[in-house]
LOSE-159057 format. One record per residue: residue in three letters; residue number from 1; y, z, x of N, C-alpha, C in turn. Coordinates in Angstrom, 3 decimals. Atoms other than C-alpha are relative to their C-alpha. Layout:
BEGIN
  type  seq       nyy       nzz       nxx      cayy      cazz      caxx       cyy       czz       cxx
   ala  NUM         Y         Z         X         Y         Z         X         Y         Z         X
...
//
This chain:
BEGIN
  type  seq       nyy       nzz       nxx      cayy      cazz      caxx       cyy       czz       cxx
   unk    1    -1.187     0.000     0.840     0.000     0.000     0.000     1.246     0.000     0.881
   unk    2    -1.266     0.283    -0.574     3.581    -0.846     1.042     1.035     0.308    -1.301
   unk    3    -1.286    -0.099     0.426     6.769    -0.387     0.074     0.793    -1.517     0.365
   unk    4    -1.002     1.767    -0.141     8.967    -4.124    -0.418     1.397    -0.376    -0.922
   unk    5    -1.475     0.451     0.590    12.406    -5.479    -1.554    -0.440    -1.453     0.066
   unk    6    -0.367     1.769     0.413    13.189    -8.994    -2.728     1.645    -0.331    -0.270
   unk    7    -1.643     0.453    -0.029    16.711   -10.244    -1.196     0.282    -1.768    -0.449
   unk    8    -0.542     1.196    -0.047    18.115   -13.397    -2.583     1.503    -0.429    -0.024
   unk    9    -2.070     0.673    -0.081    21.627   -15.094    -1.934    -0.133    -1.592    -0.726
   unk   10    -0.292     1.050     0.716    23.056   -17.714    -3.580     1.633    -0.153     0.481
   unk   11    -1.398    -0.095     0.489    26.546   -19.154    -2.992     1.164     0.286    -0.363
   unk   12    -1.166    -0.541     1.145    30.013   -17.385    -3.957     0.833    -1.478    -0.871
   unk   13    -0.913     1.175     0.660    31.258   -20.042    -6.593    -0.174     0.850    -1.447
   unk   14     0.264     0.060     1.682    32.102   -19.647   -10.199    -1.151    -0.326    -0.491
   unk   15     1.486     0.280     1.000    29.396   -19.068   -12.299     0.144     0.775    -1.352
   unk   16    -0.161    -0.187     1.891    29.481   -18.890   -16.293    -0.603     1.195    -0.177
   unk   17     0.876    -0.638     0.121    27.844   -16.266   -17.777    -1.018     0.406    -0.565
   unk   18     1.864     0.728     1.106    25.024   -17.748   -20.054    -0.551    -0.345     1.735
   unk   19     0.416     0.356    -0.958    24.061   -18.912   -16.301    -0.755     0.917     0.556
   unk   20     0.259    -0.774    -0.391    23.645   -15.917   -14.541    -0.799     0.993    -1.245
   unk   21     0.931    -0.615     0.975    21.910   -14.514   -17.595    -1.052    -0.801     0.115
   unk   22     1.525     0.308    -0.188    18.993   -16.902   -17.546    -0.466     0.004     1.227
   unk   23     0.467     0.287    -1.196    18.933   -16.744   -13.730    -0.761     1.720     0.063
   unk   24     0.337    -1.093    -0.160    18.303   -12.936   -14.052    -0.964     0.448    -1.008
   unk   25     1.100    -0.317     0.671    16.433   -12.750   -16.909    -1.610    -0.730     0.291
   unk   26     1.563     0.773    -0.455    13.912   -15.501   -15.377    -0.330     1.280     1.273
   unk   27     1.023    -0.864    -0.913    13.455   -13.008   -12.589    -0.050     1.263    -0.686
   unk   28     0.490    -1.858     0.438    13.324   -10.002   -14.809    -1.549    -0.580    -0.631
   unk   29     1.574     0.737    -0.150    10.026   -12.808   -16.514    -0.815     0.959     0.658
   unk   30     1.430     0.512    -1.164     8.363   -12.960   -13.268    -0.043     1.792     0.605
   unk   31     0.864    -1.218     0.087     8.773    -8.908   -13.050    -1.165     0.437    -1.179
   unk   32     1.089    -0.632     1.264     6.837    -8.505   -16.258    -1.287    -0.938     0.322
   unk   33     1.628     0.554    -0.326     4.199   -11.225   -15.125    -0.671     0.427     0.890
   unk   34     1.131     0.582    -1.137     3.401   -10.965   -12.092     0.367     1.840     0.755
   unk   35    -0.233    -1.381    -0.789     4.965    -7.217   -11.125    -0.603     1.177    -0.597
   unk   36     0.957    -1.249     0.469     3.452    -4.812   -13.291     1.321     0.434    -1.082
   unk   37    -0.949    -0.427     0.806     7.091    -4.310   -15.445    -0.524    -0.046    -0.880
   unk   38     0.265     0.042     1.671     6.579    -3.335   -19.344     1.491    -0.509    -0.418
   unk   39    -1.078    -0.075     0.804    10.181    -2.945   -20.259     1.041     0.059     0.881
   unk   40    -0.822    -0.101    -0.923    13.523    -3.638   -18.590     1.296     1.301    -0.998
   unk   41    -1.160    -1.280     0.655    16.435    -0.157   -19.281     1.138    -0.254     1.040
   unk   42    -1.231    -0.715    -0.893    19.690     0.850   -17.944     0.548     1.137    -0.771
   unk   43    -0.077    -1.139     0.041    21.329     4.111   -17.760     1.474    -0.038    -0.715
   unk   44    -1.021    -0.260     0.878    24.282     4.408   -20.654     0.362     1.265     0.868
   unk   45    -0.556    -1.432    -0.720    24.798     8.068   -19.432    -1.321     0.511     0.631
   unk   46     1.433    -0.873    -0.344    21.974    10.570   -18.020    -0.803    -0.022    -1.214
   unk   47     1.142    -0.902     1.221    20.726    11.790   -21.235    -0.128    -1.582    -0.840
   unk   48     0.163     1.235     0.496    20.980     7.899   -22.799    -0.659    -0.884     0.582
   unk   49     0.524     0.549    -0.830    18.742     5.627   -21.469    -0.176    -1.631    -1.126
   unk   50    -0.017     1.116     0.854    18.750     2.076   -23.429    -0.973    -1.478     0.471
   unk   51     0.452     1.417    -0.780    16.530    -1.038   -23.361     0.253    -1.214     0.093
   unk   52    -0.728     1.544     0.376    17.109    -4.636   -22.902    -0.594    -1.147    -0.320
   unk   53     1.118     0.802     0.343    14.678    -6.958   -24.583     0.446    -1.338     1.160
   unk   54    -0.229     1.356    -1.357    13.989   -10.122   -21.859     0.132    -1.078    -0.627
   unk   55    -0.442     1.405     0.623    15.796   -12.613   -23.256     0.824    -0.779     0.381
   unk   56    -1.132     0.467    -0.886    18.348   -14.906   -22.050     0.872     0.144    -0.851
   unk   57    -1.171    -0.319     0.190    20.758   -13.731   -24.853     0.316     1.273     0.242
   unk   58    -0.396    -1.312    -0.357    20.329   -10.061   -24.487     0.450    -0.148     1.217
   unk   59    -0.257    -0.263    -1.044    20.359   -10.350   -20.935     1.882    -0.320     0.243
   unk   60    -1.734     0.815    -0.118    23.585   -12.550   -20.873     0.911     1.411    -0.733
   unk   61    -1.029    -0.907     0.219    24.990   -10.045   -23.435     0.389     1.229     0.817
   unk   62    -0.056    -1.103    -0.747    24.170    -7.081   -21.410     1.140    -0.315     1.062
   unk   63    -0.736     0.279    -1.205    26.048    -8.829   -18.130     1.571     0.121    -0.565
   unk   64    -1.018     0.010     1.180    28.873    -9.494   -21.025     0.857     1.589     0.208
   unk   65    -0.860    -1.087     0.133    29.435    -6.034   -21.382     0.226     0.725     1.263
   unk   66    -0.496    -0.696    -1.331    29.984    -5.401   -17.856     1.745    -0.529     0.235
   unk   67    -1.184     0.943    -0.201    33.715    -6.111   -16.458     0.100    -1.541     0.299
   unk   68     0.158     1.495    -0.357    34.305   -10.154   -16.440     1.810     0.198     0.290
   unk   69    -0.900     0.945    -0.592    36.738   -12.112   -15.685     0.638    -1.568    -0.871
   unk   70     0.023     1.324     0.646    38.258   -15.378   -17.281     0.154    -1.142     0.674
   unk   71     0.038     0.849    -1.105    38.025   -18.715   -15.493     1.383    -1.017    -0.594
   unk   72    -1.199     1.261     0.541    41.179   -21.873   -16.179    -0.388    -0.422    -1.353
   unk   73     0.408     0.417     1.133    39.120   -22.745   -18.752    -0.443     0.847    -1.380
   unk   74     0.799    -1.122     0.935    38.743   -19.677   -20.656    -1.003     0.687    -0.333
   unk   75     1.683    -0.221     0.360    35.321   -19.165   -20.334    -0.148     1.350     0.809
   unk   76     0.674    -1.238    -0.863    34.285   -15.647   -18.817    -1.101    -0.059     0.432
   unk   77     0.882    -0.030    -1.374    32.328   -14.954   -15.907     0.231     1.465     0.679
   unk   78    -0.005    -1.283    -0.680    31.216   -11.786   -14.095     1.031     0.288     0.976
   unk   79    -0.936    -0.270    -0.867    34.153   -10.365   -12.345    -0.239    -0.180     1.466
   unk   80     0.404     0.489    -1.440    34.334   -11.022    -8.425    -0.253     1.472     0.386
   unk   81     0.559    -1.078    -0.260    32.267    -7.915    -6.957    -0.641     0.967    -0.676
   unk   82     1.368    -0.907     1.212    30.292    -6.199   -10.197    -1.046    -0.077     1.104
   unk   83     1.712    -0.028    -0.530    27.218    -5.188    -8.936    -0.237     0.603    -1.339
   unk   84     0.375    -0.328     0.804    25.127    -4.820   -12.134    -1.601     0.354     0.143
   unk   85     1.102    -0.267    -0.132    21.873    -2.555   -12.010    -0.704     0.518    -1.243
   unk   86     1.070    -0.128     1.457    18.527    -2.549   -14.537    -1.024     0.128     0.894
   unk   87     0.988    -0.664    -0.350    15.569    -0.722   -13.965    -0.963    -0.618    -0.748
   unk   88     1.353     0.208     1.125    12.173    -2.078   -14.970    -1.001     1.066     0.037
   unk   89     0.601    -1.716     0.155     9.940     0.602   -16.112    -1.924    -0.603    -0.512
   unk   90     1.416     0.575     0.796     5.885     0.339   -16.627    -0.516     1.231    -1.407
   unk   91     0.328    -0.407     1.208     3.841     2.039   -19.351     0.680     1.458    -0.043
   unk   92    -0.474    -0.994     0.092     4.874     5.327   -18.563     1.525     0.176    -0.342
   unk   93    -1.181     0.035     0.434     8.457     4.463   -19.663     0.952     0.739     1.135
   unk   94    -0.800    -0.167    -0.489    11.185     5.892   -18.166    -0.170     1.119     1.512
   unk   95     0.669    -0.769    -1.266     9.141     8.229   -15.695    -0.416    -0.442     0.408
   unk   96     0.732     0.809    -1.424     7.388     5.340   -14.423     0.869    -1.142     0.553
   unk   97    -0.604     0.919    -0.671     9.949     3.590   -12.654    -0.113    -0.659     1.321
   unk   98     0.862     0.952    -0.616     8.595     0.752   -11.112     0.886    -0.550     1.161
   unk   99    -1.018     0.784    -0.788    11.976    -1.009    -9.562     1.715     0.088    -0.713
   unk  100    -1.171    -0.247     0.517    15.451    -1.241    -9.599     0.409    -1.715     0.687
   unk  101    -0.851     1.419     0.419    17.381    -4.672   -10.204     0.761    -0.086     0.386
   unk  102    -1.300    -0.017    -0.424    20.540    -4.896    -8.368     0.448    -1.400     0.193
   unk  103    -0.889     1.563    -0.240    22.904    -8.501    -9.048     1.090     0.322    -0.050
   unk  104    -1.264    -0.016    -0.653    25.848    -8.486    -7.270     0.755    -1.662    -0.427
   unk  105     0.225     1.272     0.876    27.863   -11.140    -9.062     2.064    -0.391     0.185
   unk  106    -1.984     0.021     0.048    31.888   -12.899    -8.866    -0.356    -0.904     1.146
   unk  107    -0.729     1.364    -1.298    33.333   -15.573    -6.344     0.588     1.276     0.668
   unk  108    -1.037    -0.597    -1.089    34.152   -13.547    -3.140    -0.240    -0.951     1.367
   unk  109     0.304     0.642    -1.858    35.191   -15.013     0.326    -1.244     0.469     0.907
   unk  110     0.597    -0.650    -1.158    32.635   -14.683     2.746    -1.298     0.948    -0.283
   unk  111     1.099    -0.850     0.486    29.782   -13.102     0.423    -0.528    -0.459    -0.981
   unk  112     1.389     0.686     1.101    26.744   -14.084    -1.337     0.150     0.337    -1.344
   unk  113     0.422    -0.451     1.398    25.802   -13.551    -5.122    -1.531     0.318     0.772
   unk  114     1.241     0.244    -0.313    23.025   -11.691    -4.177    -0.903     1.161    -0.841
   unk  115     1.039    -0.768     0.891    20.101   -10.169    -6.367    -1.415     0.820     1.217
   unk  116     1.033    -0.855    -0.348    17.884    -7.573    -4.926    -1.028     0.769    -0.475
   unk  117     1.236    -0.642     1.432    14.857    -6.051    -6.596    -0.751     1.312     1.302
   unk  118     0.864    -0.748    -0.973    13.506    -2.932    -4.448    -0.701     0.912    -1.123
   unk  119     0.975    -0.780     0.644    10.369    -1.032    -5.428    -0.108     1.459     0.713
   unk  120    -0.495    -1.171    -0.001    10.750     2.244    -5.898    -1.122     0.879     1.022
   unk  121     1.374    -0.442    -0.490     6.793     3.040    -4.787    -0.503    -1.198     0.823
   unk  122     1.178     0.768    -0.709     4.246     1.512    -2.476    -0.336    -0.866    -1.073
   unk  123     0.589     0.949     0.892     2.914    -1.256    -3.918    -1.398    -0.964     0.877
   unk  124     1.653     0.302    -0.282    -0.449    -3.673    -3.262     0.518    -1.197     0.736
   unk  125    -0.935     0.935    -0.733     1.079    -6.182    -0.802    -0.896    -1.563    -0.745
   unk  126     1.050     1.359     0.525    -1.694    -9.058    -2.250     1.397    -0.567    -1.092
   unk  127    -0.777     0.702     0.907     0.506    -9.655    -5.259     1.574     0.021     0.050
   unk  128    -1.437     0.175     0.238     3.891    -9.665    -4.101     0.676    -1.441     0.728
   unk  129    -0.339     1.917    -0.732     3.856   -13.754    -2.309     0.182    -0.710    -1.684
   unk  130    -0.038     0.733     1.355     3.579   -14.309    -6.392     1.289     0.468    -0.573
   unk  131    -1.655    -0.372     0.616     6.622   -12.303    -7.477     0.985    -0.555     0.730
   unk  132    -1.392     0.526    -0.757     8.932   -13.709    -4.587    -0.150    -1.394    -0.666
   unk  133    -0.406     1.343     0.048     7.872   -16.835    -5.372     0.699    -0.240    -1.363
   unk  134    -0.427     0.123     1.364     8.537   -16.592    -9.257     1.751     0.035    -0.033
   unk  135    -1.273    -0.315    -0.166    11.716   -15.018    -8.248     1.203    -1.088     0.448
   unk  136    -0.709     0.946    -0.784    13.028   -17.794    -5.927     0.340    -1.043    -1.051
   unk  137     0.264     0.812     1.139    12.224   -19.937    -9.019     0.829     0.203    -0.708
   unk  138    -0.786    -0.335     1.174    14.045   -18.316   -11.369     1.103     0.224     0.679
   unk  139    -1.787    -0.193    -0.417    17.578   -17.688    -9.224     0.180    -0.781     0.617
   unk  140    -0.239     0.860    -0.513    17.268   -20.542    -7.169     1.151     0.088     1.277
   unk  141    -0.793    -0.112    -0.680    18.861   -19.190    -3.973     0.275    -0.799     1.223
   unk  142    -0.123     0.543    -1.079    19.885   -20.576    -0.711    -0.889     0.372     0.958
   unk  143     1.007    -0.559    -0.906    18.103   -18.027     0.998    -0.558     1.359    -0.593
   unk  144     0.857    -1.102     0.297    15.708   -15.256     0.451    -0.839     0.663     0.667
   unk  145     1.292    -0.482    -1.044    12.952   -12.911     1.899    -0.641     1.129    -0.845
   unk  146     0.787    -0.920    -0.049    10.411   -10.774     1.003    -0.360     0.711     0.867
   unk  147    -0.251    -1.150    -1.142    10.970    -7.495     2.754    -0.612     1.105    -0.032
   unk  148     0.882    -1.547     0.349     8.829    -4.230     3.889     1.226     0.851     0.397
   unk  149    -1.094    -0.758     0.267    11.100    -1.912     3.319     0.332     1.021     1.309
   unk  150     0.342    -0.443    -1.412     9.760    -0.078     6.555     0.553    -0.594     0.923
   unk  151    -0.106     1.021    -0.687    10.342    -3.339     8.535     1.306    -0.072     0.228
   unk  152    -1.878    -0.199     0.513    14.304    -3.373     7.054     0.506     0.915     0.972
   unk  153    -0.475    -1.354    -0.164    14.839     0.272     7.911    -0.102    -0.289     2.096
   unk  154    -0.281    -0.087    -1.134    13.952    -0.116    11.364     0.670    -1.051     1.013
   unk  155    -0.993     0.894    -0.459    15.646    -3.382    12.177     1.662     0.707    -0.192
   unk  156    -1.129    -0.866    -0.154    18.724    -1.488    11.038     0.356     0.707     0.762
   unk  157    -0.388    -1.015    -1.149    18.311     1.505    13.320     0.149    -1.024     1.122
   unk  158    -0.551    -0.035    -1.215    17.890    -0.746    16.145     1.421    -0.870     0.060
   unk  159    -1.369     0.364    -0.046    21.258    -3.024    15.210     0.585     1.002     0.435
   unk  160    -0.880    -1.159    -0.009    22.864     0.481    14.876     0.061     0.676     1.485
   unk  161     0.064    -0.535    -1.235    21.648     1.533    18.128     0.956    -1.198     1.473
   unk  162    -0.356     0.852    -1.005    23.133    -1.793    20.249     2.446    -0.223    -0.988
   unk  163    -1.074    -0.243     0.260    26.502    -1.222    18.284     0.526    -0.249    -1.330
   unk  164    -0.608     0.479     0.734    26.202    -2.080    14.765    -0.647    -1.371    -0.425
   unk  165     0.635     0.976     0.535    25.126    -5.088    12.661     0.204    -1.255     0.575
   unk  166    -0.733     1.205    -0.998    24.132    -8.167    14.840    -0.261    -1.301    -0.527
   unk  167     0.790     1.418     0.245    21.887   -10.655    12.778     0.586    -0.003    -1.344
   unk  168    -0.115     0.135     1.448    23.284   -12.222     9.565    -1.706    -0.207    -0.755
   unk  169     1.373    -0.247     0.530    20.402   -12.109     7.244    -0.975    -0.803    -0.002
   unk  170     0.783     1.393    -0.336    19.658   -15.674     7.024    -0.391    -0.180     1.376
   unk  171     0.744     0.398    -1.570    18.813   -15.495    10.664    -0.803     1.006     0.406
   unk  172     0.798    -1.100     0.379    16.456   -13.188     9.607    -1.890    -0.526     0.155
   unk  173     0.818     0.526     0.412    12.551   -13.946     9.579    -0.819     1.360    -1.016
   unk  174     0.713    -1.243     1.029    10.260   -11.455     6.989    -1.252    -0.481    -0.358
   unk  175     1.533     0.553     0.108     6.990   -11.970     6.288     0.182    -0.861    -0.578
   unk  176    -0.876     1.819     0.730     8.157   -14.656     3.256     1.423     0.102     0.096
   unk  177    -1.283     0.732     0.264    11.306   -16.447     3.777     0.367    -1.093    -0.513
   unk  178     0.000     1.430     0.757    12.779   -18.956     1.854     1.650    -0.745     0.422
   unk  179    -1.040     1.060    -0.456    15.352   -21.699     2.792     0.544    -1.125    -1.091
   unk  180    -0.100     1.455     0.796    16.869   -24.086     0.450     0.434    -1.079     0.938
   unk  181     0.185     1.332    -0.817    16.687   -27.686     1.538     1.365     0.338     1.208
   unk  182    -1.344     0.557    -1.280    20.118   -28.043     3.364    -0.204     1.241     0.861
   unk  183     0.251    -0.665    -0.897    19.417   -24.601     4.960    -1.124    -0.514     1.094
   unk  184     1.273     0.381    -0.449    15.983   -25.594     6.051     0.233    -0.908     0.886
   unk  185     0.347     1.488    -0.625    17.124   -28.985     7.211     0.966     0.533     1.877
   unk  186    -1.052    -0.033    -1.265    19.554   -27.132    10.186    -1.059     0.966     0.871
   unk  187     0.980    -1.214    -0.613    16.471   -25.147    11.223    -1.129    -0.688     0.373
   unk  188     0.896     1.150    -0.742    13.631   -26.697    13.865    -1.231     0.874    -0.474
   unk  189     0.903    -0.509     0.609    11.082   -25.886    11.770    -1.381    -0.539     0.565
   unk  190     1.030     0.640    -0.783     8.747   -28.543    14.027    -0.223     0.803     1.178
   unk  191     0.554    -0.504    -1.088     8.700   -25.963    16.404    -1.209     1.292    -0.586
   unk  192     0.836    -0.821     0.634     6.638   -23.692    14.094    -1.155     0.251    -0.630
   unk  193     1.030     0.428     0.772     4.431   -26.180    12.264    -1.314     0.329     0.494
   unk  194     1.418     0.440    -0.316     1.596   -26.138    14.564    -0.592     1.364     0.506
   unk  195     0.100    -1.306    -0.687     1.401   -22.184    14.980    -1.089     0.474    -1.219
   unk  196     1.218    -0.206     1.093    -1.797   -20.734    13.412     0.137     1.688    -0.299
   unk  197    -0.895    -0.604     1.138     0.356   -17.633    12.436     1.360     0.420    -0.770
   unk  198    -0.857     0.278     0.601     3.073   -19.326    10.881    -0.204    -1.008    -1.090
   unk  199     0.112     0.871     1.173     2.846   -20.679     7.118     1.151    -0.813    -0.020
   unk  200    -1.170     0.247     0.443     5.475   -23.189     6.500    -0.412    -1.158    -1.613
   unk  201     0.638     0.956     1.034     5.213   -24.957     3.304     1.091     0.071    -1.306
   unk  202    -1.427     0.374     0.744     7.578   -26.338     0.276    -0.224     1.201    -1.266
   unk  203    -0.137    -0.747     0.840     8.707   -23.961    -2.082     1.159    -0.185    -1.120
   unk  204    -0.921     0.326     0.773    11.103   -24.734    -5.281     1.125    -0.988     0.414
   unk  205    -0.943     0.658    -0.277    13.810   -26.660    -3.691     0.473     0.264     1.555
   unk  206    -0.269    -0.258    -2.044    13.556   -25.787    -0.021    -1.520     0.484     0.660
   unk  207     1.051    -0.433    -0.803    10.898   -24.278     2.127    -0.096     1.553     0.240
   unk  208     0.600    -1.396    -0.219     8.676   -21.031     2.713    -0.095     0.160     1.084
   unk  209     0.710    -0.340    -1.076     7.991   -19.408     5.841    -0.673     1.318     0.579
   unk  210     0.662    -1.565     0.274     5.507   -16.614     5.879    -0.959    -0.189     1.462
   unk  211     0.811    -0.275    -0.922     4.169   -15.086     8.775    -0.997     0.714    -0.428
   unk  212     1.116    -0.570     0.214     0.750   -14.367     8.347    -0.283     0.229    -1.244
   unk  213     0.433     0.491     1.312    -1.223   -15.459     5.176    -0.262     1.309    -0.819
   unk  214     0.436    -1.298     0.513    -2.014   -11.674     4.218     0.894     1.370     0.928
   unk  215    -0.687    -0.700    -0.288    -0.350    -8.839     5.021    -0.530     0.768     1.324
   unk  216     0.991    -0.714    -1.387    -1.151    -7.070     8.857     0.270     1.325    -0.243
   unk  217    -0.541    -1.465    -0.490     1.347    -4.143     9.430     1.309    -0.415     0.248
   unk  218    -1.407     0.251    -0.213     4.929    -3.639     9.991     0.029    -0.149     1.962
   unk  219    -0.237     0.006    -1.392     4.171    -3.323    13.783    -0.338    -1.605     0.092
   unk  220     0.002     1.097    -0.747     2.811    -6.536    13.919     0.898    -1.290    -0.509
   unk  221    -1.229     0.739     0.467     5.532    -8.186    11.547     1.034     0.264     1.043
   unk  222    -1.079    -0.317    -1.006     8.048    -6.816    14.107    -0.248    -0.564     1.167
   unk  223     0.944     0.166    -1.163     5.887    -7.893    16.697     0.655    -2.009    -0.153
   unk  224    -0.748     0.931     0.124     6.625   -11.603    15.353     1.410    -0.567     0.001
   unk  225    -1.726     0.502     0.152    10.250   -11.627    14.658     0.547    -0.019     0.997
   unk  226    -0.854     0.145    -1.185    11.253   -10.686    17.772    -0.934    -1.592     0.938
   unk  227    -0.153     1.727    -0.940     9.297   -13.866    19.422     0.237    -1.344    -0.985
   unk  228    -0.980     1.495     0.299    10.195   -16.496    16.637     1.233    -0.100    -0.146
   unk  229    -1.042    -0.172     0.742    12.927   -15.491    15.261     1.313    -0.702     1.694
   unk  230    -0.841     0.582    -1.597    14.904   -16.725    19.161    -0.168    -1.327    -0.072
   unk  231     0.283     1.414     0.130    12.793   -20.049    18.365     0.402    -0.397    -0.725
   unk  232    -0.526     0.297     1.102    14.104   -20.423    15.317     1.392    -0.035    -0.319
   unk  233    -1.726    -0.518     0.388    17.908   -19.159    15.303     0.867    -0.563     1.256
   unk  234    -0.494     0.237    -1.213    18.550   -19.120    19.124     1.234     0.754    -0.203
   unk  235    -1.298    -0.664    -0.311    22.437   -17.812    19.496    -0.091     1.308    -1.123
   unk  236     0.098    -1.084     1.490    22.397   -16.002    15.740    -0.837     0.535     0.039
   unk  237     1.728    -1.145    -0.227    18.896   -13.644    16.626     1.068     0.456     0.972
   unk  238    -0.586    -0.721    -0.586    20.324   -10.510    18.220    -0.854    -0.276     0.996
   unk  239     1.126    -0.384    -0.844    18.139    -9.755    21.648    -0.982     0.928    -0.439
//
């Protein structure tokens, strides 16, 4: 059992907000298929706890009633910097909280729209190459990764230890990563093809790249990044 997050970015541009409602409700879906979610909630107050049937109008409305924004055209759109969080919960309802939902949402300079899904518990690493992928599907990002949460934590300490944050994320590798095409296409991915433990293979509108077809260990995921991740990035990979 592991502990994993699911980072995706997308773009800062205007985005409607019927849009970002079916992009989030398709990955709230592919938590109820493929993650073990019953029911998606958020937290009105402590003692209120409310649910949000998975729909693409609830969802949309829900985003609705967060702060927006209006665009030239009148149309509202999630304000620039909301972060809006929903909890999916399994049978045990509100004591079995499975994950937490975090979409970060608005046109800002210099920063993604980016949806994060971290699991609260260990989980069965077999079925989580099916939730990223569903996920990637349903938000359609630029870039993404399926992350051990272990793996995260200690790439952090050692940034923190050399002075602070050195690798943007996309120059990141994680057990799955995902690239949309034009990312993919600036990345020498022919230096990777012929490595017998490196998956590369097409995924929604860009490309996958998963080290190691099954899950090893965080030592030996770490163990990889630091020698492709130089083959792959070169200048942008910290040392």
């Amino acid at each position: 059992m592991e502990k994993f997050s699911i980072t995706l970015h997308r773009e800062p541009a205007p985005t409607r907000m019927e849009v970002w409602g079916e992009r989030l409700c398709g990955v709230l879906r592919a938590l109820q298929e493929y993650g073990g979610v019953e029911r998606v909630v958020y937290w009105k107050s402590k003692e209120d706890v409310r649910e949000i049937p998975v729909t693409r109008e609830a969802v949309t409305a829900y985003l609705g009633s967060q702060p927006v924004s209006v665009d030239d055209a009148g149309v509202p759109q999630p304000k620039a910097g909301i972060v809006t969080v929903v909890y999916g919960v399994g049978p045990g309802g509100v004591d079995d909280d499975l994950c937490e939902v975090l979409l970060s949402t608005g046109e800002r300079e210099q920063a993604p729209n980016r949806l994060r899904i971290t699991f609260r518990r260990p989980v069965a690493p077999e079925g989580m190459p099916e939730v990223f992928a569903e996920c990637v599907m349903a938000f359609s990002p630029v870039w993404g990764a399926l992350e051990s949460r272990e793996n995260l934590n200690e790439r952090l300490d050692e940034e923190e230890e050399v002075g602070g944050r050195q690798v943007p994320a996309d120059a990141k590798l994680d057990w799955h990563t995902y690239f949309s095409r034009e990312r993919a296409a600036a990345l020498d991915l022919d230096a990777l093809r012929n490595r017998d433990d490196v998956i590369v293979q097409p995924l929604h509108e860009g490309v996958e790249l998963i080290l190691g077809e099954t899950w090893e260990s965080n030592e030996a995921l770490r163990a990889k990044q630091r020698e492709l991740e130089p083959i792959l990035f070169g200048e942008r990979t910290a040392t």
